[in-house]
MDAnalysis code that builds the backbone (N, CA, C; Angstrom):
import MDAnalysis as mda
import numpy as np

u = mda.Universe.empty(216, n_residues=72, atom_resindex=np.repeat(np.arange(72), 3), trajectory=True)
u.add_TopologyAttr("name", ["N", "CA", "C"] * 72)
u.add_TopologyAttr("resid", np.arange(1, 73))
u.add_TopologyAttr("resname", ["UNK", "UNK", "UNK", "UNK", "UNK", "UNK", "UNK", "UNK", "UNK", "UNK", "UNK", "UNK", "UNK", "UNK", "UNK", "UNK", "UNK", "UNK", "UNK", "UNK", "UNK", "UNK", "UNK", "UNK", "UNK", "UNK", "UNK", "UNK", "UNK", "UNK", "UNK", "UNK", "UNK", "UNK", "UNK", "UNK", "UNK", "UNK", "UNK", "UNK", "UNK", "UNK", "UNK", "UNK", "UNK", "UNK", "UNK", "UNK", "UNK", "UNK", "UNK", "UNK", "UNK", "UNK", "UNK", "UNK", "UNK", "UNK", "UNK", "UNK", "UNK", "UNK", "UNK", "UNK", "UNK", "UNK", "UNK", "UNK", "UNK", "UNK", "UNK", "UNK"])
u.atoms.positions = np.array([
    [118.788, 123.339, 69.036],
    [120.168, 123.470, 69.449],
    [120.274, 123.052, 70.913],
    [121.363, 122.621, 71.107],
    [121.307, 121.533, 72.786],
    [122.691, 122.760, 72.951],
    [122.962, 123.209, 74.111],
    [123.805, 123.800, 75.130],
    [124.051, 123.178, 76.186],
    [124.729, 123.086, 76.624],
    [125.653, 122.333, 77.852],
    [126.397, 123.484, 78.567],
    [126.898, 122.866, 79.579],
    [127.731, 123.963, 80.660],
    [126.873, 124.717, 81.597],
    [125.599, 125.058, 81.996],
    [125.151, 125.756, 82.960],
    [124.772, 124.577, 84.227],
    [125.553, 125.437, 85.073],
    [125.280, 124.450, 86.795],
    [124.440, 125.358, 87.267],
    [123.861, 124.370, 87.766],
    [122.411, 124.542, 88.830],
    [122.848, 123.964, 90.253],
    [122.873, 125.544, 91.495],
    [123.124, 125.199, 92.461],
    [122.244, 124.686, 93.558],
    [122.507, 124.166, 94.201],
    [120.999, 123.268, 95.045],
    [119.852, 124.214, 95.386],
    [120.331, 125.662, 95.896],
    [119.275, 126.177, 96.138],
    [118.749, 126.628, 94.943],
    [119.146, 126.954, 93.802],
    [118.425, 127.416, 92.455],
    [117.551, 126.121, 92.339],
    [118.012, 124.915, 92.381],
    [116.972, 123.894, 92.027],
    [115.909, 123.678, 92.878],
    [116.082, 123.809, 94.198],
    [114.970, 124.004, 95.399],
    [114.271, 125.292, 94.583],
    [114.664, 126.213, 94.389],
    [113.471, 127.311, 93.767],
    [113.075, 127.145, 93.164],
    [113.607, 126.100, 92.481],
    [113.005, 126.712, 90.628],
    [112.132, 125.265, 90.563],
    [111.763, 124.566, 91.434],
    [111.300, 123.436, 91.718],
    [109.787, 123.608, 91.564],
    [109.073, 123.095, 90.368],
    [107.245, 123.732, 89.844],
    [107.614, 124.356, 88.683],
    [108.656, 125.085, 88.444],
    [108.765, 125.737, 87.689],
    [108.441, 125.262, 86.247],
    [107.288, 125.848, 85.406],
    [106.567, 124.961, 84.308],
    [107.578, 125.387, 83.269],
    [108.708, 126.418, 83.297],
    [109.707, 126.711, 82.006],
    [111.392, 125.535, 82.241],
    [110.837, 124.977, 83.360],
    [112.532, 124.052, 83.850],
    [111.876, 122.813, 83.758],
    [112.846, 121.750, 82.852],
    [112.291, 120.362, 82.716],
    [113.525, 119.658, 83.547],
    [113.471, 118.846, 84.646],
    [114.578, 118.153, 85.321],
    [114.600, 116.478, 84.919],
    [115.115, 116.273, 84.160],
    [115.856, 114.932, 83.728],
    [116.321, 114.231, 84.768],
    [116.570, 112.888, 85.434],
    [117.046, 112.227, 85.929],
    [117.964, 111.307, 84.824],
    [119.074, 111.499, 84.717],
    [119.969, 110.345, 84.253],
    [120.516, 109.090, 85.204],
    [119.990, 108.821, 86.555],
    [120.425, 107.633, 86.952],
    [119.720, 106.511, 86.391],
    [120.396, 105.012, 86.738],
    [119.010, 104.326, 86.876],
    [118.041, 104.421, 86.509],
    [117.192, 103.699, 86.251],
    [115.505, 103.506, 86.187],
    [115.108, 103.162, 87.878],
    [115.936, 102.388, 88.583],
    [115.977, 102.003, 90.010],
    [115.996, 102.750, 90.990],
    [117.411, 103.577, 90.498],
    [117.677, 104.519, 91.879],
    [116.185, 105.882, 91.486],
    [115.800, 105.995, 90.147],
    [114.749, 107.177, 90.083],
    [113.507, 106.602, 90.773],
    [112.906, 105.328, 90.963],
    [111.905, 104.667, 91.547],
    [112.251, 104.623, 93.027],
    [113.459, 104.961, 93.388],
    [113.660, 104.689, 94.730],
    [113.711, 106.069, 95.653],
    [114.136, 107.269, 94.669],
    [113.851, 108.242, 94.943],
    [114.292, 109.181, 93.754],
    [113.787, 110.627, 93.894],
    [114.365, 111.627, 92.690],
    [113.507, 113.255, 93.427],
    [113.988, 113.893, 92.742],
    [113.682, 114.996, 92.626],
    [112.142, 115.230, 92.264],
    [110.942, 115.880, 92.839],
    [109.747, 115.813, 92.546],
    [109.704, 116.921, 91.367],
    [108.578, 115.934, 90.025],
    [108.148, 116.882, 89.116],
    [109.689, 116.038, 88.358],
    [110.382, 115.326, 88.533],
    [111.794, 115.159, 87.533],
    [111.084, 113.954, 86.673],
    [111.872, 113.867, 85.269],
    [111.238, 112.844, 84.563],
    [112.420, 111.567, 84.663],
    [112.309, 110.323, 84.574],
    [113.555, 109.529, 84.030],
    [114.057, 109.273, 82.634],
    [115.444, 109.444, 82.784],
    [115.786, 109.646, 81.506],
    [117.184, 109.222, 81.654],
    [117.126, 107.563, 82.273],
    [118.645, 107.053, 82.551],
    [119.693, 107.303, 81.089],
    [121.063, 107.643, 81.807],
    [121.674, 107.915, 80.790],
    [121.894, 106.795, 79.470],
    [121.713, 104.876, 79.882],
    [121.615, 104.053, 78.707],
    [121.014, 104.105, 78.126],
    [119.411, 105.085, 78.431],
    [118.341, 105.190, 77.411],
    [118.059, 106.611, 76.832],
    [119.112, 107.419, 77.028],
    [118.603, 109.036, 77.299],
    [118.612, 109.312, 75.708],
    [119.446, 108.582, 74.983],
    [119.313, 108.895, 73.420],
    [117.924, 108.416, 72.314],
    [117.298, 107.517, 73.123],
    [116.388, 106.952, 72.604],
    [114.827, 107.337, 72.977],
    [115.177, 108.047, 74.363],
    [113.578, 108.368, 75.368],
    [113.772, 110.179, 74.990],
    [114.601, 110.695, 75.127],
    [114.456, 111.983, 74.748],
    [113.944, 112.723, 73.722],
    [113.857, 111.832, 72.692],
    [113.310, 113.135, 71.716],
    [111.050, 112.904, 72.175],
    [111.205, 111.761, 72.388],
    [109.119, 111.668, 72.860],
    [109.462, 112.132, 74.235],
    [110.280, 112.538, 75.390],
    [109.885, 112.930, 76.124],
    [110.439, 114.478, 76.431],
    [111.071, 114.828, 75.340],
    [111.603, 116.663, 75.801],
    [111.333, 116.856, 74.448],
    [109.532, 116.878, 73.717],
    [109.410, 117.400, 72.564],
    [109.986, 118.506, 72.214],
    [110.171, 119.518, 73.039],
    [110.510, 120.853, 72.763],
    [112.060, 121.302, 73.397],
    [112.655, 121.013, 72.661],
    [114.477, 121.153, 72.778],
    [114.922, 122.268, 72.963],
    [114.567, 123.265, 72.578],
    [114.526, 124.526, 72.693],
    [114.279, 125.406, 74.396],
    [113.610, 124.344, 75.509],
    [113.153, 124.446, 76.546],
    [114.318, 124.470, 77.722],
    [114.278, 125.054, 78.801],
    [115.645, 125.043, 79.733],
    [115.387, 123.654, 80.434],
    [116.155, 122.636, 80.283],
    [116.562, 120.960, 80.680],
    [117.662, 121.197, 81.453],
    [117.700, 121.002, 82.717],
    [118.796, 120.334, 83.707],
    [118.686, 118.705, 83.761],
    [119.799, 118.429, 83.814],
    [120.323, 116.946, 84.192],
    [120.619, 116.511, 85.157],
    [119.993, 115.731, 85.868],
    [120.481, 115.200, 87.184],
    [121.163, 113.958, 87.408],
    [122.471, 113.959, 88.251],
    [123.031, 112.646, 88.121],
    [123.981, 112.262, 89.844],
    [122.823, 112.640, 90.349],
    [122.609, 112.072, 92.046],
    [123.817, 112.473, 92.309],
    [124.579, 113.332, 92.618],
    [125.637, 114.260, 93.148],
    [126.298, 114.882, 92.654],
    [127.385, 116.154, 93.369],
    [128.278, 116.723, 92.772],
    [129.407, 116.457, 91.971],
    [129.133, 117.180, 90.553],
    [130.364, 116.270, 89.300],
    [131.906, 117.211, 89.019],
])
């Protein structure tokens, strides 16, 4: 089951940053994630996020934030 709606405020993500139960997604780019990202984040641009996600977030069930390089 996929859930949506929980925001993650900068300092929760500065904490929770290592955290082996939080998986952080990058949805920009493949470019802007090579150019910089969040450490420990995987890429998972949003044109490919339907196709790279299920081999790279085997376990769906897991707490996944999305990142999409600023406030939405």
């Amino acid at each position: 089951m996929i859930a949506a709606g929980k925001h993650y405020s900068h300092a929760e993500m500065r904490r929770r940053l290592g955290d082996p139960t939080l998986v952080i997604g990058n949805v920009l780019p493949r470019i802007a994630f090579e150019e910089a990202r969040i450490p420990g984040s995987i890429s998972l641009p949003l044109d490919e996020v339907l196709g790279l996600a299920r081999g790279m977030l085997p376990d769906l069930d897991q707490e996944i934030a999305l990142y999409c390089g600023g406030p939405t």
